[in-house]
One Martini backbone bead per residue (centre of mass of N, CA, C, O) as a GRO file, in nm:
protein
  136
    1UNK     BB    1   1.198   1.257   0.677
    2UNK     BB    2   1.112   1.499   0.489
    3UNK     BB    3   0.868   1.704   0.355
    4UNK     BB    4   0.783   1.906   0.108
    5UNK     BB    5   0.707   2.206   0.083
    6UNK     BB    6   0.408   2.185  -0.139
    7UNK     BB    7   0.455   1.872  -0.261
    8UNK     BB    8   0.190   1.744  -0.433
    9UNK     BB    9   0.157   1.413  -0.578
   10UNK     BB   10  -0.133   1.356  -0.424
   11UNK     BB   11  -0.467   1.304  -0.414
   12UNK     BB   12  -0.746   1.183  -0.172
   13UNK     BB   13  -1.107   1.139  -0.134
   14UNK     BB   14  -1.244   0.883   0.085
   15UNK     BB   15  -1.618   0.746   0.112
   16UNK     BB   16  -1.824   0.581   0.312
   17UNK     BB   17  -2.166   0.498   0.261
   18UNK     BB   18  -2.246   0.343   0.505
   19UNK     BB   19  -2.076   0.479   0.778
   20UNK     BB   20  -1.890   0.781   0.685
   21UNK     BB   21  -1.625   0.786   0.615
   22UNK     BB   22  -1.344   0.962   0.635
   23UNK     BB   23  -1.053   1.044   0.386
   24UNK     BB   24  -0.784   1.296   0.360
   25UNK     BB   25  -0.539   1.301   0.107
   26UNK     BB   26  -0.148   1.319   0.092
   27UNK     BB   27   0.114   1.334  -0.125
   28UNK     BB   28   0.435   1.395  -0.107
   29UNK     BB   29   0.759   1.461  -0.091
   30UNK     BB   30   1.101   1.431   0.048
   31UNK     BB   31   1.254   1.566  -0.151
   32UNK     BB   32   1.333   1.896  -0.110
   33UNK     BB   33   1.420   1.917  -0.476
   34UNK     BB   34   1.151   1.873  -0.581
   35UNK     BB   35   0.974   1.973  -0.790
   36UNK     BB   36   0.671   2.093  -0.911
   37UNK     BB   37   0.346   1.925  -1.023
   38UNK     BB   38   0.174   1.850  -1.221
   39UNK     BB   39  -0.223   1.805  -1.213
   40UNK     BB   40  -0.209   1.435  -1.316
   41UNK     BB   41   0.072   1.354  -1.312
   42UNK     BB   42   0.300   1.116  -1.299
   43UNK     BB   43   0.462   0.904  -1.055
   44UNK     BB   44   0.758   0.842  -0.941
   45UNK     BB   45   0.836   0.527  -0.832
   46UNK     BB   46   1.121   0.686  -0.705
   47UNK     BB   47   0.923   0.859  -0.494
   48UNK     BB   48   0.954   0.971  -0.217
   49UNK     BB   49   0.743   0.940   0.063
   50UNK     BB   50   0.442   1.058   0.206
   51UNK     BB   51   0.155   1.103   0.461
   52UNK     BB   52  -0.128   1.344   0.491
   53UNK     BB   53  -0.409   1.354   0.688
   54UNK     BB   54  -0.752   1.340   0.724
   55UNK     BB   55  -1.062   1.272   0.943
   56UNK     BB   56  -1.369   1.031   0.977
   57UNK     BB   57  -1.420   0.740   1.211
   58UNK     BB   58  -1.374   0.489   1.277
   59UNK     BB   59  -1.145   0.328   1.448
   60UNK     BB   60  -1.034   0.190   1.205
   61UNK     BB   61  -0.981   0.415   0.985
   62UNK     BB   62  -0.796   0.542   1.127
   63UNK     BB   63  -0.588   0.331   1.216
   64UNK     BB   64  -0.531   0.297   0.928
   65UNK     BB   65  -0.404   0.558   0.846
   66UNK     BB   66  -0.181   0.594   1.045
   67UNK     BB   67  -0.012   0.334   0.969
   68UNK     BB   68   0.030   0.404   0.691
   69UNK     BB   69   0.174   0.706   0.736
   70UNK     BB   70   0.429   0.543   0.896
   71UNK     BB   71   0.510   0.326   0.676
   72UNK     BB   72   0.534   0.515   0.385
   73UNK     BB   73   0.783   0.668   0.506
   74UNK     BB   74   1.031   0.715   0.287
   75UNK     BB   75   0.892   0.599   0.040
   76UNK     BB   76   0.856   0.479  -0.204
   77UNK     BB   77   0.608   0.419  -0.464
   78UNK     BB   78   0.620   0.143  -0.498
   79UNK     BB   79   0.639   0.039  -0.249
   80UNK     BB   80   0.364   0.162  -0.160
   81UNK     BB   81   0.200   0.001  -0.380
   82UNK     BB   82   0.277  -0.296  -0.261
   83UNK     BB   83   0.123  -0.238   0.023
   84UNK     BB   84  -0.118  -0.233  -0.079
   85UNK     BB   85  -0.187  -0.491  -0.208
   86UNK     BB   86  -0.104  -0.673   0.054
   87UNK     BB   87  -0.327  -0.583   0.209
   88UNK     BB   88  -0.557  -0.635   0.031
   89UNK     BB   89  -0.499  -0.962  -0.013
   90UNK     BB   90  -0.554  -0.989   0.295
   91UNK     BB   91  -0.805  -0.904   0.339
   92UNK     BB   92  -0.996  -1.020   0.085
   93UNK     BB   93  -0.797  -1.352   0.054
   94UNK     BB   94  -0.587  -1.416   0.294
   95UNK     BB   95  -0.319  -1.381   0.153
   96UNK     BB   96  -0.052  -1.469   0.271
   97UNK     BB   97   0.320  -1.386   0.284
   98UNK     BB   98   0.602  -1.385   0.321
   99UNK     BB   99   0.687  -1.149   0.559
  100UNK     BB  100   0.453  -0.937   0.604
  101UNK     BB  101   0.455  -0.862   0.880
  102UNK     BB  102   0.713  -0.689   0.831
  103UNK     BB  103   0.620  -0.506   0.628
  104UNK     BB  104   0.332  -0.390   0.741
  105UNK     BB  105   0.315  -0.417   1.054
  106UNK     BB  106   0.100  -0.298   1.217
  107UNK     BB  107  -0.111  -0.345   0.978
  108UNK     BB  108  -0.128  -0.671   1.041
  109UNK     BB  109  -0.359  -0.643   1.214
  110UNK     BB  110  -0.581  -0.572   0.970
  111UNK     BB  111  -0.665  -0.906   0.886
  112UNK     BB  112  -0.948  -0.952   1.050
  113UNK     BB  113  -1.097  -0.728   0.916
  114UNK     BB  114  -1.211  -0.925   0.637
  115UNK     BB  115  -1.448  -1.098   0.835
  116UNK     BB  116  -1.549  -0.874   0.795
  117UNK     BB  117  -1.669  -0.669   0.539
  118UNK     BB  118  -1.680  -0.337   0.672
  119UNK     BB  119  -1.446  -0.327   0.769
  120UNK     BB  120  -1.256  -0.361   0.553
  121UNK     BB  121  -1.356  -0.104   0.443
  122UNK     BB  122  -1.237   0.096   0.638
  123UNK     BB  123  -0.933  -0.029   0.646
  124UNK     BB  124  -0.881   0.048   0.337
  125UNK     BB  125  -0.959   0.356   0.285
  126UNK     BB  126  -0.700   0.485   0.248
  127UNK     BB  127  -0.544   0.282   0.040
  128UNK     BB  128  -0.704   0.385  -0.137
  129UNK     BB  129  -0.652   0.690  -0.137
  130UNK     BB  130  -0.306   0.611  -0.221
  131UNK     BB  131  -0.358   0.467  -0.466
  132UNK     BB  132  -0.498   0.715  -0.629
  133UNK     BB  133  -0.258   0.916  -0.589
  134UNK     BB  134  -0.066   0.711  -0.749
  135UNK     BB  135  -0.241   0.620  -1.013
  136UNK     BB  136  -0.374   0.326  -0.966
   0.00000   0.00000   0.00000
C-alpha cells in the first residue's frame, strides 16, 4: 500500500528533554481516493494509515521510530491505536499480553527497554508521537 500524496490524516512532533531526542511524525491515509481532511479533524478509525518520520537521538528511539512506521504500514487506525497501547503496556508495566510478540513484530524487542526507565522514555517516543497524530 501507498500512502496518498499529500493526505496528512495527523502529525506530531516529541521530544525527549532529558536526553534530547526528537520524532517528526506524519500520518498519511494509504487509500489514495481519501479526500483531504481539516486541520484537528477525528481520524476515522476506519483509516489506513502509514507513518513517515525523521528525527535525531539515540539509537533507541530511531529504532523504535522505524519498527513503528513498518508495523502500522497499511493498518486501520484503530488498529495502530491498539499497537500503541500494546505496546505502552508492555514496556510500562511488564504486562504481556497472548500473542503479543506476533502483533508487535520487531517491536516485541524494546520490552526489556521498561528495565531502564530513560530507555523506555526513549522507546516509546514515536510511539507517543502517533498516539497524538491518531487524535488520543
Amino acid at each position: 500500500a501507498t500512502p496518498s500524496a499529500g493526505v496528512v490524516l495527523g502529525a506530531s512532533e516529541q521530544r525527549n528533554a532529558t536526553c534530547g531526542d526528537v520524532v517528526d511524525l506524519r500520518m498519511l491515509a494509504v487509500d489514495p481516493a481519501r479526500p483531504p481532511v481539516d486541520p484537528g479533524a477525528a481520524v476515522d478509525p476506519a483509516d489506513r494509515i502509514a507513518v513517515r518520520w525523521h528525527g535525531r537521538g539515540c539509537t533507541v528511539s530511531q529504532a523504535s521510530a522505524s519498527m513503528l512506521a513498518e508495523l502500522v504500514e497499511g493498518r486501520t487506525a484503530a488498529e495502530a491505536s491498539a499497537l500503541v497501547v500494546e505496546l505502552r503496556a508492555l514496556i510500562r508495566s511488564h504486562e504481556l499480553r497472548p500473542g503479543a510478540e506476533d502483533r508487535l513484530g520487531d517491536a516485541f524487542a524494546l520490552a526489556d527497554s521498561g528495565r531502564y526507565p530513560l530507555r523506555g522514555t526513549c522507546a516509546l517516543l514515536a510511539w507517543h508521537a502517533l498516539e497524538e497524530a491518531l487524535g488520543r
